[in-house]
LOLUMDREN-617065 format. One record per residue: residue number from 0; x, y, z negated of N, C-alpha, C in turn. Coordinates in Angstrom, 2 decimals. Atoms other than C-alpha are relative to their C-alpha. Layout:
% residues N
REC sedren      nX      nY      nZ     caX     caY     caZ      cX      cY      cZ
REC    NUM       X       Y       Z       X       Y       Z       X       Y       Z
...
% end
This chain:
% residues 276
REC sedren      nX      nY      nZ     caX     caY     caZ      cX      cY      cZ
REC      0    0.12    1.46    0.12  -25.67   15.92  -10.33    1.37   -0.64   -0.26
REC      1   -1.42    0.53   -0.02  -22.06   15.17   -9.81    0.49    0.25   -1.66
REC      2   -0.04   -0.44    1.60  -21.34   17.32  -13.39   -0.37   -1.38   -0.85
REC      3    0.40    0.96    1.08  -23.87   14.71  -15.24    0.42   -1.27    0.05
REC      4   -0.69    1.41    0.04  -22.05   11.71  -13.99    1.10    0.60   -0.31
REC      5   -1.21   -0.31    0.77  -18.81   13.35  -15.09   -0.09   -0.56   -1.90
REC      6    0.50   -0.37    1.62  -20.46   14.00  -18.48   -0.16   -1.55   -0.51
REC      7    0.24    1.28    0.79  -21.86   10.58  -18.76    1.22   -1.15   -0.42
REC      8   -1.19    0.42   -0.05  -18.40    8.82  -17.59    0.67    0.41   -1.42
REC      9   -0.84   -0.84    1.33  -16.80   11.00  -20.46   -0.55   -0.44   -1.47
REC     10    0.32    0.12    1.44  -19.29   10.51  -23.25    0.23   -1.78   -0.19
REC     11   -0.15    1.33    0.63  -17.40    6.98  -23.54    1.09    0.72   -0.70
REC     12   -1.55   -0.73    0.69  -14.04    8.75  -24.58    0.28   -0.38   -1.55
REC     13   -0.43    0.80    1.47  -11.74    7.20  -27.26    1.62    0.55    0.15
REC     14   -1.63   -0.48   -0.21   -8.18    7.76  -28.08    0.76   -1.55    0.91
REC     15   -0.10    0.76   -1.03   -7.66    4.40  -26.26   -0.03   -0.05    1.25
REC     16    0.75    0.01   -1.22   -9.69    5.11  -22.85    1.21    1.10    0.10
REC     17   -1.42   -1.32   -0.13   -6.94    8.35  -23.13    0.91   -0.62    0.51
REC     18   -1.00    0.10   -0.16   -4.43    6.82  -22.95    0.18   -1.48    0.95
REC     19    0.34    1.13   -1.09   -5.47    3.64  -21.08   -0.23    0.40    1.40
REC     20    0.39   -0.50   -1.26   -6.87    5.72  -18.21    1.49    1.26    0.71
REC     21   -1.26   -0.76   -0.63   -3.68    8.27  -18.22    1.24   -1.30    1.01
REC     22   -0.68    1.14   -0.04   -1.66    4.91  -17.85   -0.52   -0.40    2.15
REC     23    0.54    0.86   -0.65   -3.91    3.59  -14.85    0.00    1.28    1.33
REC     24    0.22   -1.41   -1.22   -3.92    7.40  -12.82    1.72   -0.03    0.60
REC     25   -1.40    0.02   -0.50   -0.11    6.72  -12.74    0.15   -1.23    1.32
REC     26   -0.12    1.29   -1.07   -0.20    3.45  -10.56   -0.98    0.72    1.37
REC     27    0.90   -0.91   -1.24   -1.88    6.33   -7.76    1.22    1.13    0.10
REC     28   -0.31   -1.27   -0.14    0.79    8.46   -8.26    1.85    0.08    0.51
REC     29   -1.43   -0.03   -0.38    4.58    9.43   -6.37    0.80   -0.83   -1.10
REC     30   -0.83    0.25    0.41    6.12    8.47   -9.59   -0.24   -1.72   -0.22
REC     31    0.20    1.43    0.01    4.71    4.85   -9.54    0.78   -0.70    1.92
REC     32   -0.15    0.45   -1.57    4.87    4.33   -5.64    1.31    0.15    0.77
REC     33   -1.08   -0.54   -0.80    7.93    5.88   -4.35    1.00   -0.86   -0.30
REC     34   -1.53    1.04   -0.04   10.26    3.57   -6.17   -0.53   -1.43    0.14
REC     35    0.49    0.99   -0.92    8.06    0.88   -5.23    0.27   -0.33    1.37
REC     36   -0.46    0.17   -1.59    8.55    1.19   -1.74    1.52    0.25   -0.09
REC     37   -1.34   -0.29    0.45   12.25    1.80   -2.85    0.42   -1.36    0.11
REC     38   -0.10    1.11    0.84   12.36   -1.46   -4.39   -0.28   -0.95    1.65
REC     39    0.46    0.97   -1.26   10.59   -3.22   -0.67    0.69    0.15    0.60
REC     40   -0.93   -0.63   -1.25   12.47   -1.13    1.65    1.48   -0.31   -0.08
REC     41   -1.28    0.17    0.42   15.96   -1.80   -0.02    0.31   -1.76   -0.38
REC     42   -0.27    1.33    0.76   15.34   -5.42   -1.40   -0.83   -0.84    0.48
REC     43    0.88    1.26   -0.51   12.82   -7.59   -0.09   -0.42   -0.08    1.57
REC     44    0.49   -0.16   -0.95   11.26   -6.17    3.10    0.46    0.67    0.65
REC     45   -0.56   -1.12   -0.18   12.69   -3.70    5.28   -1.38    0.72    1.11
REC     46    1.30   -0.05   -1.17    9.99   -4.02    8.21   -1.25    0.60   -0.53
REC     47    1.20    0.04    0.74    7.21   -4.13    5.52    0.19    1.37   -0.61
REC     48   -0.22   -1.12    0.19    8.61   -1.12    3.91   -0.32    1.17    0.49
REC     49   -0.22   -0.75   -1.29    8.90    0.70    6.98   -1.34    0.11    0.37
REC     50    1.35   -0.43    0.37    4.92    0.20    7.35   -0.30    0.46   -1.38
REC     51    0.26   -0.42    0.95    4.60    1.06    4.20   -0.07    1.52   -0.32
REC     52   -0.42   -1.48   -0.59    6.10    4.49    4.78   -0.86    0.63    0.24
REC     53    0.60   -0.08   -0.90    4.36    4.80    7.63   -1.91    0.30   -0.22
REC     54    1.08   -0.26    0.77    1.32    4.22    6.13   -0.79    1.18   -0.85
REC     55    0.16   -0.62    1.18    1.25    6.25    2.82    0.29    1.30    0.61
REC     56    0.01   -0.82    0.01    2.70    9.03    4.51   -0.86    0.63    0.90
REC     57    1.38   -0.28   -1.36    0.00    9.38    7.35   -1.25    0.54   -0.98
REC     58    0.88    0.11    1.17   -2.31    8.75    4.53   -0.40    1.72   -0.81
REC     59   -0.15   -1.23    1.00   -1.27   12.07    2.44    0.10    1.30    0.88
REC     60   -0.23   -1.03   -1.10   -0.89   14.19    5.52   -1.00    0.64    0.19
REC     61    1.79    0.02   -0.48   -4.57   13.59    6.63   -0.33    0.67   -1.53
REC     62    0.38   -0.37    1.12   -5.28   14.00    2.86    0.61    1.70   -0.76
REC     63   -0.58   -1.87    0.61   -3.71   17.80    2.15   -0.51    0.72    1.15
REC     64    1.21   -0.19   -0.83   -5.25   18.41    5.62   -1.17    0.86   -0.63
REC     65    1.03   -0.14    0.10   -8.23   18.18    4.38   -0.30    0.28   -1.34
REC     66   -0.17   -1.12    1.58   -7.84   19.68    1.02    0.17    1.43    0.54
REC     67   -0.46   -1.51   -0.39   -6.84   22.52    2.71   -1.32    0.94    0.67
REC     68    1.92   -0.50   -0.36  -10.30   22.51    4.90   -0.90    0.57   -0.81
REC     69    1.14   -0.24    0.39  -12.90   22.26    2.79    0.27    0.60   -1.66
REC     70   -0.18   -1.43    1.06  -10.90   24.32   -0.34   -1.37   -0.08   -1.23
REC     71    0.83   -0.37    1.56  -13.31   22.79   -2.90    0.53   -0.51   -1.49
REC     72   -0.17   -0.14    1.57  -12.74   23.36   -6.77    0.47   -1.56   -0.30
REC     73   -0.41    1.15    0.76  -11.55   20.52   -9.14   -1.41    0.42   -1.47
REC     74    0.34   -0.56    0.89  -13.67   20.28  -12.11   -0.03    0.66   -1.16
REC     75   -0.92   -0.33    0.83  -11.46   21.47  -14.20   -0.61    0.93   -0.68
REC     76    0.43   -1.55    0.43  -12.71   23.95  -16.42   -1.77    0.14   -0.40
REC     77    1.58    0.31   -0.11  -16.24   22.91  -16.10   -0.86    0.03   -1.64
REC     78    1.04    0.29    1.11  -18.76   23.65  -19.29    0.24   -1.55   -0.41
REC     79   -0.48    1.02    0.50  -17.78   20.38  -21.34    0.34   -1.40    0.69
REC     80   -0.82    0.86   -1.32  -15.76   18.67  -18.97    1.17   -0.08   -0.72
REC     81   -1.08   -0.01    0.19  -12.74   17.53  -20.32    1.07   -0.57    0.42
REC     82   -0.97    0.17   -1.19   -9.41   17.46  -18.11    1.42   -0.41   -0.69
REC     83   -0.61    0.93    0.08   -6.68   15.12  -18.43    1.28   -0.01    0.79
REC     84   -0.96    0.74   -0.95   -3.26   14.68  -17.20    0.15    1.24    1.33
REC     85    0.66   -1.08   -0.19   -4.15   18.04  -15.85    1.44    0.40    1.26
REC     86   -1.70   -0.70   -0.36    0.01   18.90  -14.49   -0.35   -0.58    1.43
REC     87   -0.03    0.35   -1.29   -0.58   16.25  -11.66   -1.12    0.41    0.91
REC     88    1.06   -0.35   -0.57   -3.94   17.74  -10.70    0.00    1.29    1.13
REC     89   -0.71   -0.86   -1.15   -2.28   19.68   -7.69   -0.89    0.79    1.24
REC     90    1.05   -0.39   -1.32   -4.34   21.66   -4.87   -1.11   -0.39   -0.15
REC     91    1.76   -0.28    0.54   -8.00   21.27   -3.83   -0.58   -1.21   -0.96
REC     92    0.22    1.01    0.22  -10.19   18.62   -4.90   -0.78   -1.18    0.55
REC     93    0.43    0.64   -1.07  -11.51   16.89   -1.88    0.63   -0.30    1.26
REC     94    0.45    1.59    1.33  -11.00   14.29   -1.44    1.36   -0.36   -0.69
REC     95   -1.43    0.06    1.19   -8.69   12.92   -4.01    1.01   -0.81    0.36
REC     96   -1.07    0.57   -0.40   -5.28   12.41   -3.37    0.45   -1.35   -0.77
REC     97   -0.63    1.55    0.63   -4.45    9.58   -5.97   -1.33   -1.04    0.56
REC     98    0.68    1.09    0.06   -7.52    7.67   -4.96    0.58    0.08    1.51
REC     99   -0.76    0.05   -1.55   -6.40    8.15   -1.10    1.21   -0.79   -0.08
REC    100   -1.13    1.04   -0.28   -2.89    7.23   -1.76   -0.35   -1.62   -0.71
REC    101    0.14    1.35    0.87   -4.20    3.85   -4.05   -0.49   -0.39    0.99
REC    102    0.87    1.02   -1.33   -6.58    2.74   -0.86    1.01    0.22    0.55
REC    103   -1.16    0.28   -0.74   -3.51    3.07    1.05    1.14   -1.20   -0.04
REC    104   -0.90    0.86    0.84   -1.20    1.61   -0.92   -0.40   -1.36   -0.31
REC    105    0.11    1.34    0.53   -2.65   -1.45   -2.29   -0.77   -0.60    1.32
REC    106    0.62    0.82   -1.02   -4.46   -2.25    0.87    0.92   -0.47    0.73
REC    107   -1.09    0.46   -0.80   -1.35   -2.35    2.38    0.40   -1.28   -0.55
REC    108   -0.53    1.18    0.70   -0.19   -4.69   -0.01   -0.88   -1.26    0.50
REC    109    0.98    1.25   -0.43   -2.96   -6.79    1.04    0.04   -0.91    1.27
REC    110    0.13    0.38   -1.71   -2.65   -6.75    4.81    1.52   -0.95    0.41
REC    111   -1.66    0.63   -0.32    1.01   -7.81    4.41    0.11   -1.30   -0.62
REC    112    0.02    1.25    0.63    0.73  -10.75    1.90   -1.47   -0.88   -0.12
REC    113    1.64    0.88   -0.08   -3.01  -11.83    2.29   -0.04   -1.37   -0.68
REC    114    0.01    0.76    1.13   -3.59  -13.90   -0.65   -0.85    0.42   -0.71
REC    115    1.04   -0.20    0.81   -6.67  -14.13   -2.56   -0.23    1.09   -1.34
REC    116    0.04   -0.49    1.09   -5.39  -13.20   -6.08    0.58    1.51    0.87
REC    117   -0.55   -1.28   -0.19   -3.74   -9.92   -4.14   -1.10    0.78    0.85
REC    118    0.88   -0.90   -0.04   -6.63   -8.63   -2.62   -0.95    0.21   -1.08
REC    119    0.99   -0.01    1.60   -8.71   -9.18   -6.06    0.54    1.09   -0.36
REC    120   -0.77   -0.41    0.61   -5.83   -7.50   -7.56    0.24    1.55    0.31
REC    121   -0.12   -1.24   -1.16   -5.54   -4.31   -4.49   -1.45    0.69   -0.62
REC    122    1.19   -0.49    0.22   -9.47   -4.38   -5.17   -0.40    1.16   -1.37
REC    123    0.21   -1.10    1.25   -9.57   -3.28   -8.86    0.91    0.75    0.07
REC    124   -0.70   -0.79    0.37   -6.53   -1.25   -9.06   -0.14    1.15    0.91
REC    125    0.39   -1.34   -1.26   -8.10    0.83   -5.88   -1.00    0.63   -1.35
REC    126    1.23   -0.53    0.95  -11.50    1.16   -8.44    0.30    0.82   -1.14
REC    127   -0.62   -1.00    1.67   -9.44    1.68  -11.78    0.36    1.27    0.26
REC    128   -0.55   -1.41    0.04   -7.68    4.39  -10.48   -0.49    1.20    0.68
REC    129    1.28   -0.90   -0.05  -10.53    6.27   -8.85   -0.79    0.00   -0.99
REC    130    0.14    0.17    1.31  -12.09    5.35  -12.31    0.35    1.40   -0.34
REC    131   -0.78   -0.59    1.00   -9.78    7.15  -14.12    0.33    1.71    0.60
REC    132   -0.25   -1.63   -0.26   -9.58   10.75  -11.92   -1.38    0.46   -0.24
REC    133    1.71   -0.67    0.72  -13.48   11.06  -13.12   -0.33   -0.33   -1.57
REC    134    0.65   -0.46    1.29  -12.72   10.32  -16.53    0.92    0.70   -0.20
REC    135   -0.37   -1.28    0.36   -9.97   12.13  -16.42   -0.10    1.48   -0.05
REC    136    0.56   -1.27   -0.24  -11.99   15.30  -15.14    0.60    0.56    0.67
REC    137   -0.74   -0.20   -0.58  -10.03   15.80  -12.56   -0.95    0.24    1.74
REC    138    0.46    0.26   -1.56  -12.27   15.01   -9.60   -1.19   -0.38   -0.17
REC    139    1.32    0.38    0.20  -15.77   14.52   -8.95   -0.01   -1.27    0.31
REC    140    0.56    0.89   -0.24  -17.65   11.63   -7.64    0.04   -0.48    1.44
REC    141   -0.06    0.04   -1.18  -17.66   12.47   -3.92    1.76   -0.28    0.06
REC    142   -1.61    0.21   -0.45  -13.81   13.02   -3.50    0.60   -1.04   -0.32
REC    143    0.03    0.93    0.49  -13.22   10.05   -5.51   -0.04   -1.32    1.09
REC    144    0.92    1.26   -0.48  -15.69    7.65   -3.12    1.17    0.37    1.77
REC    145   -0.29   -0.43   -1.62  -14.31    9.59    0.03    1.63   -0.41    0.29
REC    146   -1.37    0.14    0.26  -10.42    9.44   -1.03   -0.05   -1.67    0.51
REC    147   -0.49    1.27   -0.25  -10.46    5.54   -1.04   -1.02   -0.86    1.30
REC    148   -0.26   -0.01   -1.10  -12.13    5.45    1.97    0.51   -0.01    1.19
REC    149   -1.12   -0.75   -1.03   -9.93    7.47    3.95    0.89   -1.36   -0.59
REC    150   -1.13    1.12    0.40   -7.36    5.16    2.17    0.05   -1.42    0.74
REC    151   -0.23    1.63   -0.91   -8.16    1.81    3.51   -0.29    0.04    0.96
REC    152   -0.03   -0.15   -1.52   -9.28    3.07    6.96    1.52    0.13    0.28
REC    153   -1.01   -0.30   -0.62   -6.15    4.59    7.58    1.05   -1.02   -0.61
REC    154   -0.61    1.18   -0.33   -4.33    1.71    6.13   -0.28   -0.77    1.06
REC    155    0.27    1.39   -1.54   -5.78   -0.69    8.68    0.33    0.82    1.06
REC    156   -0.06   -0.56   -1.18   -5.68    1.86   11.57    1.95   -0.46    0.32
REC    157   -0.77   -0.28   -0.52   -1.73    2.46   11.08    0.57   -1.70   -0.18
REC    158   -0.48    1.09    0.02   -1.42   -1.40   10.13   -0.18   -0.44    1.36
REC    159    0.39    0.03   -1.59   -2.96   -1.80   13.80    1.22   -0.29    0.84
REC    160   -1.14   -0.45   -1.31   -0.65    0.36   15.62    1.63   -0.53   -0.77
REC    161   -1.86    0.52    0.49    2.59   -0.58   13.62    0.21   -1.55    0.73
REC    162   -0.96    1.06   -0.28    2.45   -4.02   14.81   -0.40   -0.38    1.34
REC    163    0.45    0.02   -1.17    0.89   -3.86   18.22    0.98    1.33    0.81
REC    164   -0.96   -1.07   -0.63    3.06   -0.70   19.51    1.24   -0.48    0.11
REC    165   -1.32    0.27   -0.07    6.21   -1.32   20.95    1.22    0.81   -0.04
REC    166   -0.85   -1.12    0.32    8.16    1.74   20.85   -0.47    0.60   -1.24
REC    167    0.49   -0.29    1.22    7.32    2.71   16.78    0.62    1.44    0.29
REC    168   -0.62   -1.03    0.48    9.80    5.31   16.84   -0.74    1.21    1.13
REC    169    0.78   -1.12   -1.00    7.73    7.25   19.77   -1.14    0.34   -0.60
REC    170    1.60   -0.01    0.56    4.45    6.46   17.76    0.27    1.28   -1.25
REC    171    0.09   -0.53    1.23    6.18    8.33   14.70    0.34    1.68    0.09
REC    172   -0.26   -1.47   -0.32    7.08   11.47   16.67   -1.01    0.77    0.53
REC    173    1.37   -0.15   -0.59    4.13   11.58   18.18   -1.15    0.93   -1.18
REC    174    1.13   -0.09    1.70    2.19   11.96   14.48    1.00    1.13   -0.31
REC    175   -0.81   -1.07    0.58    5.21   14.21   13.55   -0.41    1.58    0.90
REC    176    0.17   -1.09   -1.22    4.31   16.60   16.65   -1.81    0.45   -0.36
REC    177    1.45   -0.43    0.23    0.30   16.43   16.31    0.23    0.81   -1.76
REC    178    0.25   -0.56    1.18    0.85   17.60   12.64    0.97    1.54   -0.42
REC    179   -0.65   -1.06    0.30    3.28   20.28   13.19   -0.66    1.52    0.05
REC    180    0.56   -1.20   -0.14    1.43   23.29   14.52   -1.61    0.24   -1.39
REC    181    0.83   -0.08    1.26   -0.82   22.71   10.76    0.90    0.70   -0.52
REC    182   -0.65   -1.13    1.51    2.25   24.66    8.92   -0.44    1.15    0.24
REC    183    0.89   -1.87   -0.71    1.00   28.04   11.06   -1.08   -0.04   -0.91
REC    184    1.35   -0.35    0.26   -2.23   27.46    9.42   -0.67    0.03   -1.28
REC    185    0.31    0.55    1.06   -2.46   25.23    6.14    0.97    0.53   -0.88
REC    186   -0.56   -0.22    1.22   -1.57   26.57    2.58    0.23   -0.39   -0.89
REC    187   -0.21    0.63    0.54   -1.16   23.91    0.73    1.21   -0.21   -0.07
REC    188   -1.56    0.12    0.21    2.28   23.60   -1.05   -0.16   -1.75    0.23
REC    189   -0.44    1.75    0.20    1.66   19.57   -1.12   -0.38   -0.41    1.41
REC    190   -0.48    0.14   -1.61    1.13   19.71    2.41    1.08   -0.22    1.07
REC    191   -1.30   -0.64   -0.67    4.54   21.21    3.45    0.82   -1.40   -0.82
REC    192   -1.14    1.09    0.73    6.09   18.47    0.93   -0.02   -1.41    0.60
REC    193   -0.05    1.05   -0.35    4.51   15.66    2.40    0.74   -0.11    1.64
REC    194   -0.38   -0.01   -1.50    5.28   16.99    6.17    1.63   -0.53   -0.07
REC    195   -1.34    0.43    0.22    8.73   17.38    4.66    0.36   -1.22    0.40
REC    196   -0.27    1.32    0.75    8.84   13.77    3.35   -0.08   -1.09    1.45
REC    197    0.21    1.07   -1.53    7.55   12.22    6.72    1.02    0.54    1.05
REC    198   -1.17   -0.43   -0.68   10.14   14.29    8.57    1.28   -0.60    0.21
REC    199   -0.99    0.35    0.61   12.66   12.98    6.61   -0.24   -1.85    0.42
REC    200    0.47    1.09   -0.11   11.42    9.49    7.02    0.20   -0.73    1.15
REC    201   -0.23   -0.02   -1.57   11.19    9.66   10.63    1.36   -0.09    0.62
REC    202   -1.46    0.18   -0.49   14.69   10.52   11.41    0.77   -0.79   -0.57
REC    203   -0.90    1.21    1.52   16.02    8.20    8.12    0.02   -1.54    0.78
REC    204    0.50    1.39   -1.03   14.03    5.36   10.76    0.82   -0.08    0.76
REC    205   -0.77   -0.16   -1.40   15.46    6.64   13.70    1.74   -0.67   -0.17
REC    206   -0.77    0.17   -0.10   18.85    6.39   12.45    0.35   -1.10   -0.80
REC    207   -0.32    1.27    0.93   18.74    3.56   10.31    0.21   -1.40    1.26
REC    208    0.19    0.86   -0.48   17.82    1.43   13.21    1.15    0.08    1.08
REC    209   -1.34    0.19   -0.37   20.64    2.84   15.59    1.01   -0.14   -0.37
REC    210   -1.10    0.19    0.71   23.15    2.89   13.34    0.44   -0.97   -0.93
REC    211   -0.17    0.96    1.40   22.78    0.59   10.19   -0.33   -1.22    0.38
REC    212    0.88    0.96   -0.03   20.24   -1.80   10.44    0.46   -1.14   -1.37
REC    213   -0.19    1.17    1.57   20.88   -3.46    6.70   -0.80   -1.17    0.37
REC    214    0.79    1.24   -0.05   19.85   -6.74    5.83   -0.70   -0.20   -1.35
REC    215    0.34    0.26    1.33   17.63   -7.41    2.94    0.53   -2.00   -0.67
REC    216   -0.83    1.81    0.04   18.81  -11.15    3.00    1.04   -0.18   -0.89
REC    217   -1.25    0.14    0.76   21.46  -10.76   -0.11   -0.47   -0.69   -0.98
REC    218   -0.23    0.78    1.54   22.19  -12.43   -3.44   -1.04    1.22   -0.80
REC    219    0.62   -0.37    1.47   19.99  -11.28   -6.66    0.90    1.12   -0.07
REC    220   -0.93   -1.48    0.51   22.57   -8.84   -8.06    0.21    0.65    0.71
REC    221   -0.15   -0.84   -1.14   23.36   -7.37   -5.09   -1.23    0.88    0.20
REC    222    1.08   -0.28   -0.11   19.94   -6.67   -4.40   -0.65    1.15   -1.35
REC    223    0.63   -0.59    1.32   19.59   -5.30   -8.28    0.20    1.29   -0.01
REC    224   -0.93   -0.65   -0.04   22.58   -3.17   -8.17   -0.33    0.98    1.35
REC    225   -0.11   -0.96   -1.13   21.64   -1.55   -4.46   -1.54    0.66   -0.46
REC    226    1.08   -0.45    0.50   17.96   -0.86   -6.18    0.15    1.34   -0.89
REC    227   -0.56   -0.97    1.25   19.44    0.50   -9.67    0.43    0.96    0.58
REC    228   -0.44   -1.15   -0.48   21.55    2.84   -7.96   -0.62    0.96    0.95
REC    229   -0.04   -0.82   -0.67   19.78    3.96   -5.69   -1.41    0.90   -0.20
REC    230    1.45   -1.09    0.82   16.21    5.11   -7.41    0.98    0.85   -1.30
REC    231   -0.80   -0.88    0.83   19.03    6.36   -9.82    0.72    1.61    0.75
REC    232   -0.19   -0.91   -1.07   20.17    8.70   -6.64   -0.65    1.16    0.25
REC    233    0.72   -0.69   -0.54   17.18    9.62   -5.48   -0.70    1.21   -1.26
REC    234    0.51   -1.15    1.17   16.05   11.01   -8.95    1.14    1.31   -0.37
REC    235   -1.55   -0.82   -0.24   19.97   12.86   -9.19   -0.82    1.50    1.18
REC    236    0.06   -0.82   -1.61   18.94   14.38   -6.06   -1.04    0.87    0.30
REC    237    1.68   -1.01    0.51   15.17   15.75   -6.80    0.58    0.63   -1.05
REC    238   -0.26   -1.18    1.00   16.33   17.23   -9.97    1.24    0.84    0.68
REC    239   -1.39   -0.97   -0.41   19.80   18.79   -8.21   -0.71    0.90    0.45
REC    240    0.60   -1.01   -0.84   17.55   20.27   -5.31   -0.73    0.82   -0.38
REC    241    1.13   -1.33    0.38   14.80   21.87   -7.25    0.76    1.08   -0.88
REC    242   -1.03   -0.93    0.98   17.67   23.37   -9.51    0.33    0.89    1.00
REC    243   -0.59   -1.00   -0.79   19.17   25.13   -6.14   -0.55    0.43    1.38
REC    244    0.62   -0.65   -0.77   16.63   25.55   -4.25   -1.34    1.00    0.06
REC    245    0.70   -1.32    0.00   14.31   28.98   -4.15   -2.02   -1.00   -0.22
REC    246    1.17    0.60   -0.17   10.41   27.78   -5.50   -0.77    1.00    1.28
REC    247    0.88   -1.03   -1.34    8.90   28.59   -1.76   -0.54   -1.51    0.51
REC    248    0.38    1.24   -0.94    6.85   26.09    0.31    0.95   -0.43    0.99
REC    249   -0.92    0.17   -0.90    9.25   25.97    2.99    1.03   -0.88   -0.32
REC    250   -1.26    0.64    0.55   12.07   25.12    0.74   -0.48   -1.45   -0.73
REC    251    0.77    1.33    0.47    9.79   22.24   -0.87    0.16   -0.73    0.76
REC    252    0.36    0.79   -0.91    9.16   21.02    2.44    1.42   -0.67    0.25
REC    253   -1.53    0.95   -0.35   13.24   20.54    2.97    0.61   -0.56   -1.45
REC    254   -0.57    0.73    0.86   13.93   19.68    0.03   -0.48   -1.66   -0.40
REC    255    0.80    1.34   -0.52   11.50   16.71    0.45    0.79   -0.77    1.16
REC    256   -0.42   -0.10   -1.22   13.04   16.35    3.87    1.30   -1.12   -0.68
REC    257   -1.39    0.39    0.48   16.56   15.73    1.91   -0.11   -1.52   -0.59
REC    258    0.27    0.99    0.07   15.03   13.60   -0.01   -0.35   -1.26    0.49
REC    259    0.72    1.49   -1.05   13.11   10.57    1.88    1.31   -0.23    1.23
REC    260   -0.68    0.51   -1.13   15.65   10.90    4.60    1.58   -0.24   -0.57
REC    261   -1.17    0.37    0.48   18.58   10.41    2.15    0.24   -1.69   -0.44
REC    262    0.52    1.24    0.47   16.75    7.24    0.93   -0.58   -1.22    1.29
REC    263    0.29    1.11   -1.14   15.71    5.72    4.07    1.45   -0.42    1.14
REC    264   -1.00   -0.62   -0.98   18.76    6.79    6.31    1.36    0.07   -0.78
REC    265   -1.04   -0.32    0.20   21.66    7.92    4.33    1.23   -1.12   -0.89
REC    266   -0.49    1.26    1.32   21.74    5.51    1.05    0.44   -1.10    0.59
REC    267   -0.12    1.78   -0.94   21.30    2.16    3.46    1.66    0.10    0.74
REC    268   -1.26   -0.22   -0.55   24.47    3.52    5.16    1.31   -0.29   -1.09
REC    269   -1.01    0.20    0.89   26.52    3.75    1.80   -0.09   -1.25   -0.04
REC    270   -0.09    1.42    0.43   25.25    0.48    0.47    0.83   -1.32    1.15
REC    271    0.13    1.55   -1.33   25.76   -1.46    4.07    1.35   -0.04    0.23
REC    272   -1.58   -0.29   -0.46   29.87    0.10    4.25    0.42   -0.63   -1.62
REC    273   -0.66    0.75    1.29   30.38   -1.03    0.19   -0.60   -1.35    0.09
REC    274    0.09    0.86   -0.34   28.95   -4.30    1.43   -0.91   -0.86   -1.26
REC    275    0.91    0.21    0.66   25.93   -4.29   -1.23   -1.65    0.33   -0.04
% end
């Protein structure tokens, strides 16, 4: 059943819908989001950011989890199924990680600025981009429906506890601890990356808040200039590491690690001593 709604989804296919729907799977994906929250965390919000984090990376944790569980297929490959964009189509296929992180993500956006046109706006770009991993053939119907589920529950849940908890940084070790004894078990390489990434995140918090504590409160250019440089960094710094470090899960997981906690933690430190 799932197949013939693939099939039917598909028999719209144009060289447009191609390239319209590749377009629309990106706004679900690390390379859309990460310098997004780059962009909040460094320039506008720091707090909001900081749920944001918090959020997305809870989000993807639960979500490789449970890819890892239930270990079912993608349709990839499927009798006239045709698959799309295919590189980012990573581990199992239940439930789907870009529609998970998009209910995350844009709901967040919602809960923080609550404004009509921005939940309209959260609404379709959750749909489009679950849309677009069933025409891209990437994902069925279920993982799809289930992904942006999970997504906006666990937005609201950690929107909850982020602003009702008073010790955050206990709440985030807490989640770091329940999810540790999963590396013994789970084989998922995008597992170990995200654990990484929240690792990194965690302590980037920790020490941002004893040590730094930036202000997003600057001039325009300032603000441009501590952005530019520093999604210019973080990309430096992903391509350096995967150059010198061994392809193993482990080493993924720290090299993730390096990452997020260079960007939450390390960068805010440069910028806050050159006084930008």
């Amino acid at each position: 059943m799932e197949l013939e709604i693939l099939k039917s989804i598909q028999s719209i296919n144009n060289n447009f819908f191609d390239v319209f729907f590749e377009i629309i799977t990106i706004f679900g994906e690390e390379l859309f989001i990460i310098p997004v929250l780059a962009v909040i965390y460094w320039g506008i919000d720091k707090r909001f950011g900081e749920y944001m984090g918090f959020s997305i990376f809870s989000s993807l944790l639960v979500n490789n989890f449970l890819k890892d569980i239930f270990k079912f297929n993608r349709p990839i490959g499927e009798e006239n199924i045709r698959s799309l964009r295919v590189e980012t189509a990573t581990g199992y296929s239940f439930p789907s990680g870009h529609s998970q992180g998009a209910g995350t993500f844009y709901s967040s956006l919602s809960f923080y600025i609550r404004k009509k046109i921005i939940y309209f706006f959260s609404f379709i770009m959750i749909i489009l981009i679950g849309f677009s991993r069933l025409y891209l053939g990437v994902h069925y119907p279920k993982d799809v429906l289930v992904g942006i589920i999970l997504g906006v529950f666990i937005s609201y849940i950690t929107y909850f506890f982020y602003y009702r908890v008073l010790s955050r940084n206990k709440m985030y070790i807490i989640l770091l601890m329940i999810f540790a004894p999963l590396l013994l078990f789970v084989e998922s390489a995008d597992f170990y990356k995200i654990y990484g990434s929240y690792f990194g995140f965690v302590l980037g918090i920790i020490l941002e808040k004893k040590y730094i504590n930036f202000n997003t409160d600057i001039k325009f250019i300032k603000k441009f200039l501590r952005i530019f440089l520093g999604i210019g960094l973080i990309f430096i710094l992903k391509i350096s590491l995967k150059i010198f470090f061994v392809d193993h899960v482990i080493f993924d997981m720290i090299r993730y690690f390096f990452i997020v906690f260079f960007g939450i933690g390390i960068y805010p430190m440069i910028f806050n001593k050159l006084s930008f």
